[in-house]
C-alpha positions in Angstrom: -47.6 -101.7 124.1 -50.9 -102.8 123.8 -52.9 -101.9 120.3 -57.0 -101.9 120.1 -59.5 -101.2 117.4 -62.3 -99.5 117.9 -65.4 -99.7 115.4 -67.6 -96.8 116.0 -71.3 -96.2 115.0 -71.8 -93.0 115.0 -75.1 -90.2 114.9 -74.7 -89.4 111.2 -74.7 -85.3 111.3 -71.7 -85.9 114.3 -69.0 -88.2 112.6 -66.8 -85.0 112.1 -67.0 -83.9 115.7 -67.2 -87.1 117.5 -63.9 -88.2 115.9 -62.5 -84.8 116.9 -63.5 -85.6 120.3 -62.2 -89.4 120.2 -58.6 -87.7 119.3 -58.7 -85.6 121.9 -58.8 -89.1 124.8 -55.3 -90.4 125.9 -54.2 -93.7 124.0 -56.0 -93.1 120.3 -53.4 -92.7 117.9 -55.6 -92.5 114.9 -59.4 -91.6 114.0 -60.4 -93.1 110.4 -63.8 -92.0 108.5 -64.7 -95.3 106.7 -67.0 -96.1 104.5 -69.3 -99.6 105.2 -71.1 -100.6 108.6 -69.2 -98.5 110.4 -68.6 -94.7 110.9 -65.2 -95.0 112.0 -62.7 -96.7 113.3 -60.3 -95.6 116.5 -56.6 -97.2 117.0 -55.7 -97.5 120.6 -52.3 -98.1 121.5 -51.8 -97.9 125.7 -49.1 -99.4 127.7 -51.2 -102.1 129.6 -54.7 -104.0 129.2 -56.3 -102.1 132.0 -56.2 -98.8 130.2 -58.1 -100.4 126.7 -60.9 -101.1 129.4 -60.7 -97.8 131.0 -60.5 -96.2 127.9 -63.6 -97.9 125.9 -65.9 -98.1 129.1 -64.8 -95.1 131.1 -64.0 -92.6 127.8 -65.4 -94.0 124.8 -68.9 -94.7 125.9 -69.4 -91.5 127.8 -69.4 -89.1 124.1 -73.5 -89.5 123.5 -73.4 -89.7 120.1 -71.6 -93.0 119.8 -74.3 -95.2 118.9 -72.6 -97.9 119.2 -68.9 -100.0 119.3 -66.9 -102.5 118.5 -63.9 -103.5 120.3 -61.0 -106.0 118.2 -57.9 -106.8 120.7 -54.7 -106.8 118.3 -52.6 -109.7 119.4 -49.7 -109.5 116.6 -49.4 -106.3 114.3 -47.9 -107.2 110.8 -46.9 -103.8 108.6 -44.8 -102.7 105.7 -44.4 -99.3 107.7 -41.8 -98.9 110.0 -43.5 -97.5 112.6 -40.6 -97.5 114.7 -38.6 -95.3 112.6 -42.2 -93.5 111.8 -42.0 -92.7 115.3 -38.3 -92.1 116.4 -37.8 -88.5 117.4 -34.3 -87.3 116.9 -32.8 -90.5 115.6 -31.2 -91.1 111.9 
């Protein structure tokens, strides 16, 4: 799996709908509100490379009121979650 971060700048009246819309694309997981330079902030999480391209220049880019982005490339993820087990359907 590969796992992006998306910082969004974002129309200031839209932040609400725009991350509504975000959720809505295949491969974001999660749609944070944050306070700072930034509106919010996306997690992608897609099987290959390929798809964070297709998904930030193809998906991304095309809602108008994205002002602007930032893209971070996870290479290692370090968490006290076990997002494994956080994920498991069916399993004890």
């Amino acid at each position: 799996m590969v796992t992006a971060i998306a910082l969004i700048k974002v129309e200031r009246a839209e932040i609400n709908n725009v991350a509504q819309k975000l959720l809505e694309l295949s491969g974001i997981t999660e749609v944070f509100s944050v306070a700072g330079r930034y509106d919010l902030v996306a997690i992608l999480r897609v099987a290959r490379n390929e798809e964070i391209a297709n998904l930030v220049t193809g998906h991304i880019l095309d809602i108008r009121e994205i002002t602007y982005t930032e893209t971070l490339l996870a290479f290692k993820a370090f968490s006290r979650f076990d997002l494994e087990h956080m994920f498991s359907i069916g399993e004890a």
